[in-house]
C-alpha positions as CSV (number, residue, x, y, z in Angstrom):
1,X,-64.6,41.8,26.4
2,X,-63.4,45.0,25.1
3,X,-65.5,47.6,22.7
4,X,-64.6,48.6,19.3
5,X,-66.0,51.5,16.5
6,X,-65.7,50.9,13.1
7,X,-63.0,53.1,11.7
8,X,-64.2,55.8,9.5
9,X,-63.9,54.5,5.9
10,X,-64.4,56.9,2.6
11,X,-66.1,55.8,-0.3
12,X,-67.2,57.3,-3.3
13,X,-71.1,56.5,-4.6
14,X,-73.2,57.1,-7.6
15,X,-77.1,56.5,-7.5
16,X,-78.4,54.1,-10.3
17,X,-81.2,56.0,-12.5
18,X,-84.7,55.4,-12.5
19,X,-84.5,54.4,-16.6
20,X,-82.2,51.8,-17.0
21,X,-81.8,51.5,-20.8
22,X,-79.0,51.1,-23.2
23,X,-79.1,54.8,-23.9
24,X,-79.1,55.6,-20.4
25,X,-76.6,53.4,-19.0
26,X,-74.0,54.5,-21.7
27,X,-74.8,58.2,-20.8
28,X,-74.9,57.3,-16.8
29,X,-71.2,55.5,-17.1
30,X,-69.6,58.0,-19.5
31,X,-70.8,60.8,-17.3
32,X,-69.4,59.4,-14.5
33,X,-66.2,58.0,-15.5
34,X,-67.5,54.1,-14.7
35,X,-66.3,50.9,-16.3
36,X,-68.0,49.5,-19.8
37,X,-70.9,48.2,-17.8
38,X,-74.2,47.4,-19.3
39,X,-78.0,46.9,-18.9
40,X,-79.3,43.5,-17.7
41,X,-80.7,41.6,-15.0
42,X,-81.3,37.7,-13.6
43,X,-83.8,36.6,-11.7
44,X,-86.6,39.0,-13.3
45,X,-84.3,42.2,-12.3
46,X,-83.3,44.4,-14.4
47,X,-80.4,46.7,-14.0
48,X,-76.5,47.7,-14.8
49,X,-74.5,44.2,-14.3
50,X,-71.5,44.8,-12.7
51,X,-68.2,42.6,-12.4
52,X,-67.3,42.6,-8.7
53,X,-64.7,40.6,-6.6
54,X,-67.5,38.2,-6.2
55,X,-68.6,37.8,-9.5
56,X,-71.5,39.8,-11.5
57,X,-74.0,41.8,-9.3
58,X,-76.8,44.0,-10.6
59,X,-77.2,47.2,-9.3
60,X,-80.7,48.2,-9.7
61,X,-82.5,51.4,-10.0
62,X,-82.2,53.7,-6.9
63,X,-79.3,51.2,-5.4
64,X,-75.6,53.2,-5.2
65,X,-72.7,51.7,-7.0
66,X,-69.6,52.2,-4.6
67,X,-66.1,52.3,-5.1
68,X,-63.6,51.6,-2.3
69,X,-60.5,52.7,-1.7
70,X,-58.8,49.7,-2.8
71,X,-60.4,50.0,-6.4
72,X,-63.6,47.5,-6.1
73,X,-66.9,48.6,-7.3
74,X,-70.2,47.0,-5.7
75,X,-73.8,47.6,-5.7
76,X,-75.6,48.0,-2.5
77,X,-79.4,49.0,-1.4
78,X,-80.2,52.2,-0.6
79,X,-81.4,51.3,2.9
80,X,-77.7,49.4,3.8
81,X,-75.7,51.9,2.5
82,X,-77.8,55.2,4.1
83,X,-77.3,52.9,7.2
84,X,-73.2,53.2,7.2
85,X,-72.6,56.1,5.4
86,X,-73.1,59.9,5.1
87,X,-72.8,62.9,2.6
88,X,-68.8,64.5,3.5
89,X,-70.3,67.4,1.7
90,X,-73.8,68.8,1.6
């Protein structure tokens, strides 16, 4: 059996806001150049829906919003992504 690392992969990651409002998530997405999102939730969350490969996702507050190289944007957890990633520059 032979041993592999993961090869380094660069992503760039925005931290959902505490105050997820309209107001807010129009501000949040202009400021940073995002897709026409908008506030929501399912299942008693609330959030930023967002239209991934796999359909919509909510990114709730404190989760990051990443975009990948090849374009996508998900959300993930802030425990999961601190897990596979670090700051390039402090």
């Amino acid at each position: 059996m032979a041993t592999y690392v993961q090869k380094p992969k660069f992503v760039e990651a925005w931290i959902v806001p505490d105050v997820v409002s309209l107001r807010n998530v129009k501000k949040f997405l202009k400021m940073n150049g995002l897709p026409n999102w908008h506030p929501g939730g399912f299942s008693g969350r609330n959030g930023i829906v967002i239209d991934t490969m796999c359909g919509r996702q909510i990114a709730e507050p404190g989760d990051y919003i990443v975009l990948t190289r090849e374009g996508f944007y998900y959300p993930e957890r802030p425990h999961e992504f601190e897990q596979k990633h670090e700051p390039v520059n402090k």
